[in-house]
Each structure stands twice: as structure tokens, then as C-alpha cells.
N, C-alpha and C positions, 0 to 999 in steps of 0.2 A: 504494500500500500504506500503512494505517494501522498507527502503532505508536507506542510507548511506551517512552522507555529510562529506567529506573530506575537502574542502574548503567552499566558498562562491562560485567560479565557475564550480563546479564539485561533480556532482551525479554518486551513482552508483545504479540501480532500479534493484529490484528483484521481486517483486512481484506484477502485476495492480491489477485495479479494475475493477468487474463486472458492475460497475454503467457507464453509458454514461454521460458526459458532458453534465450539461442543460442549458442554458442563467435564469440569473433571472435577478432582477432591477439593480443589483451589477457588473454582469458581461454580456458579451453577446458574439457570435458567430460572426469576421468579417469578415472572410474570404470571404464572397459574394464581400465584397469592393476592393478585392486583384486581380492582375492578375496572376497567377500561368505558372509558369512554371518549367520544368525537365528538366534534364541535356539528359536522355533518356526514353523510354518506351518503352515495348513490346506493339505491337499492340492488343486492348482492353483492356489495363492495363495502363491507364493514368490518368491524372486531373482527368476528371469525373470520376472513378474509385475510386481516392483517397479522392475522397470527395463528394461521393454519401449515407453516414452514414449508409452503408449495411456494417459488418464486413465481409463479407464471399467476397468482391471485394476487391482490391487493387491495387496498383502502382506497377507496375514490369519493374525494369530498364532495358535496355538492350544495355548496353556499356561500356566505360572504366572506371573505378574507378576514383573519386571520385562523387559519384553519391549524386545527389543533388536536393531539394526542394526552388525553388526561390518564392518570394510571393512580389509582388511589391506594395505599396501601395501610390494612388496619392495624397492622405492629409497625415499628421500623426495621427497616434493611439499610443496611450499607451497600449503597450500590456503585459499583467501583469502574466498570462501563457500558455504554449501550454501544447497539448493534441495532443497525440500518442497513436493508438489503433495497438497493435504487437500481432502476436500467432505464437511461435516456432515453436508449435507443426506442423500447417499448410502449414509456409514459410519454415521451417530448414535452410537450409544455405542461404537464399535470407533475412531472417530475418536479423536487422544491429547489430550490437553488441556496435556500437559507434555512437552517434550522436552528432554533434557539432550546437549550436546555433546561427548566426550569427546578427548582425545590424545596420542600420547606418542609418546617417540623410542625405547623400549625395551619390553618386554612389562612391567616392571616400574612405570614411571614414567607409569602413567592421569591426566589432570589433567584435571578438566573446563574446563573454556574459554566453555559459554553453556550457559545454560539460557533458555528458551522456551515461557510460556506463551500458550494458543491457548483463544481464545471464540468455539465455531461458528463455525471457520474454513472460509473455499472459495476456492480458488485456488492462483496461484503464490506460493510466500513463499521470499524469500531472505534466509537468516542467515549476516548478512556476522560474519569470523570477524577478529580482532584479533592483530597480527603476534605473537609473546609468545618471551621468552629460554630459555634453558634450563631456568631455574628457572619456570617458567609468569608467568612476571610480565611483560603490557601493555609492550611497546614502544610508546612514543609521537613 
């Protein structure tokens, strides 16, 4: 994977990987623990969709911008990176070109944590996420 780190909160991804994300002792898949939900979806193109681990389905919004992936989760995780499976070539203009990261420990306290921009992306991209204190501020 090609990339570009301009800061600590900002990637720019150019090129994924062919390899799928796999859980080992170290890391693992939580999503099963999350409630999900979208901002919109076209019909057949939702949650299940986004997270049926078939590339050839997907999430297809269908509403006004800013279109959004919410994941709620009822204990806390430490989640340490996400993983994004994108193909230009497939979505073209439905593909994002920016992603922003979001977190928080209360429905109150939103911090973004990465933002991520994407140039005719394809593949697997993983946006590894930085440990951060209470106050959203970079543990080093």
C-alpha cells in the first residue's frame, strides 16, 4: 500500500491491497458487537451489503451529503485500525475521495481522529488509528 502522511491526522492513500483483512491473536474483526447504521441507502445496498465481505456488494447512499457510516458500540473497544475495501474503477463517482474518522467516549464528545484522502482508489486500505487520551490528544 502507497501512502503519504502529512501529519499525524491525515493520510493520503493511493494505492490498496489485494490481501483481505484477517483477525489473528493480535487483532480481530468487531464489528459483529457494533450497531450500524447510514445516514442513507439505496434499496439493496445497505448494512448487510457493507459488511457481507463479498467485494462485488456495497453500500450505496442515497441522499444529501454528508453521507455517513455510524457504528455504535455498547462497551468500549480499543480500536486500533479500520479497513476500507474501495474500487474506482466499479463505483466512479459514488467512490469517496475523503473520508473522515470520527470518536468519542460519550454521545457528546465527536473528535475526529483521521481524515483520509483517496485518488482512484482499489483495494484493501487500512487506516491504522492512533492511541489518543481523553482529551483526543496523540498518545505517543
Amino acid at each position: 500500500m502507497d501512502y503519504l502522511i502529512d501529519d499525524y491526522n491525515y493520510l493520503l492513500l493511493r494505492n490498496g491491497s489485494n490481501t483481505k483483512p484477517e483477525s489473528d491473536r493480535f487483532k480481530r474483526e468487531i464489528g459483529e458487537f457494533g450497531i450500524w447504521s447510514l445516514s442513507s441507502a439505496k434499496i439493496g445496498n445497505g448494512v448487510e451489503q457493507l459488511r457481507d465481505d463479498n467485494t462485488n456488494t456495497f453500500w450505496q447512499s442515497d441522499g444529501q451529503q454528508p453521507h455517513y457510516v455510524m457504528i455504535h458500540f455498547l462497551k468500549k473497544f480499543r480500536i486500533s485500525e479500520v479497513w476500507i475495501f474501495l474500487d474506482y474503477k466499479t463505483d466512479e463517482s459514488y467512490t469517496p475521495s475523503r473520508i473522515s474518522i470520527k470518536a468519542e467516549n460519550s454521545f457528546s464528545e465527536l473528535v475526529e481522529v483521521k481524515i483520509v484522502d483517496f485518488e482512484e482508489p482499489i483495494g484493501w486500505f487500512k487506516i491504522k488509528l492512533e492511541e489518543r487520551n481523553s482529551k483526543g490528544e496523540i498518545i505517543k
